[in-house]
Phi, psi and omega in degrees: 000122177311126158332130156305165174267129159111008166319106173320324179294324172307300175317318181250027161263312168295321175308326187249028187261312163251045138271328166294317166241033153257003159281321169292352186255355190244006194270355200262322201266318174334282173320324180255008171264320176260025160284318196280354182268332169263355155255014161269295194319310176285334144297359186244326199248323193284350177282305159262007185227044166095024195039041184273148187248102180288324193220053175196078175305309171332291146349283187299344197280321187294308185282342158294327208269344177282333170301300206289302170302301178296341182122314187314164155259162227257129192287058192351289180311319186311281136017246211304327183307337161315279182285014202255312175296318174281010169277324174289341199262333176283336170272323153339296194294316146340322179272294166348295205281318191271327187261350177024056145264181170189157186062218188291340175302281150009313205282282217309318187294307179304318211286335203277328207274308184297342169288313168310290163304299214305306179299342159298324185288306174319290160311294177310343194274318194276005182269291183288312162078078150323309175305001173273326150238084184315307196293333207252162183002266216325294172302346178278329175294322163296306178319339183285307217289311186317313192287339180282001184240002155261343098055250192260315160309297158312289183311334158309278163356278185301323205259336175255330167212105210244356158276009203242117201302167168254163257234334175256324201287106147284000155309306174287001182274327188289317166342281176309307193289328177289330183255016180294281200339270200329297177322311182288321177302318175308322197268004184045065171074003206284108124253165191255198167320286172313322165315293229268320172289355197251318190283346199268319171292306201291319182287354196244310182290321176314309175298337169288342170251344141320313195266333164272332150333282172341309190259338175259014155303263193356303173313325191257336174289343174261319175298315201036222167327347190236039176307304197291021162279338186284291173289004170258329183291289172355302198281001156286289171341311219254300201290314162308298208319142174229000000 
């Protein structure tokens, strides 16, 4: 017998038929606001924080263990930002978990939770103004707040749009766009759908973390500590976007 109109079964195909696409509408639009949130973030703390990479654990990883081999001295906050991450990435999930959402509901609560640190950062950086000692208390601690809320980004990613690469790391996007190309030459220019759409996602994130790179050089350079208004106004945004 069909479902009636006004049916709980009914009710709940149409929730979910929009929730899918407003997941397919936030997996489209999303990724390249919080590409651009993740190269201001990461240029605004290697700038203003010790040269620390907040949202490229990789980074951090190659310069503790070259500190270490080599002897040098040891970046402490570099040293902690590791494992400080994966507590954050672990606390996510814990949230995650804690909110029995899934999808865009999901989506919105980590983005509101990454809008939090970020205004943390923010507050704590202009109160104390860490930049002024990079090296110092003040500055590892903004750096703790910062990796955690890039973070709570990665973690967003997996746990809410899990089709959707990821938005800070760019290798593998550089990755994606070299070998789309290489596929489209080979096909001697024949492309398909699928080609134009995998390199068009991947060049829109490169760029989106270029251009956040960009303005917050710009940024910190005008700004100084109150760089970090710029990816927190973003991250407002990203909490808006439908």
């Amino acid at each position: 017998m069909p479902a009636q109109p006004g049916s709980p079964a009914l009710q709940t195909a149409s929730g979910s038929a929009a929730d899918d696409l407003e997941l397919s509408v936030l997996a489209e639009r999303l990724p390249p606001l919080l590409s651009i949130i993740a190269g201001m973030v990461d240029l605004t703390g290697f700038f203003t924080l010790g040269n620390i990479f907040t949202a490229h654990v990789t980074g951090n990883l190659v310069l503790a263990a070259a500190a270490a081999v080599r002897g040098g001295p040891l970046n402490l906050a570099q040293a902690l930002a590791i494992p400080v991450f994966i507590v954050a990435v672990a606390a996510t999930w814990l949230i995650a978990q804690a909110s029995h959402r899934n999808g865009p509901a999901l989506a919105r609560v980590l983005l509101v939770v990454q809008f939090v640190l970020l205004a943390a950062v923010l507050a704590f950086s202009v109160v104390t103004k860490p930049s002024t000692n990079p090296h110092g208390l003040m500055a590892g601690i903004a750096v703790m707040i910062a990796v955690s809320a890039m973070a709570c980004q990665y973690a967003l990613l997996r746990l809410a749009l899990p089709r959707v690469v990821s938005t800070a790391v760019m290798t593998g996007n550089l990755t994606n766009a070299t070998l789309t190309l290489m596929e489209i030459l080979s096909k001697r220019g024949s492309v398909t759908a699928a080609d134009a759409e995998r390199l068009t996602a991947s060049l829109i994130l490169l760029a989106g973390f270029l251009i956040g790179c960009l303005v917050a050089a710009a940024a910190v350079s005008v700004l100084a500590d109150w760089a970090w208004s710029l990816p927190l106004a973003l991250a407002a945004l990203a909490i808006a976007m439908r």
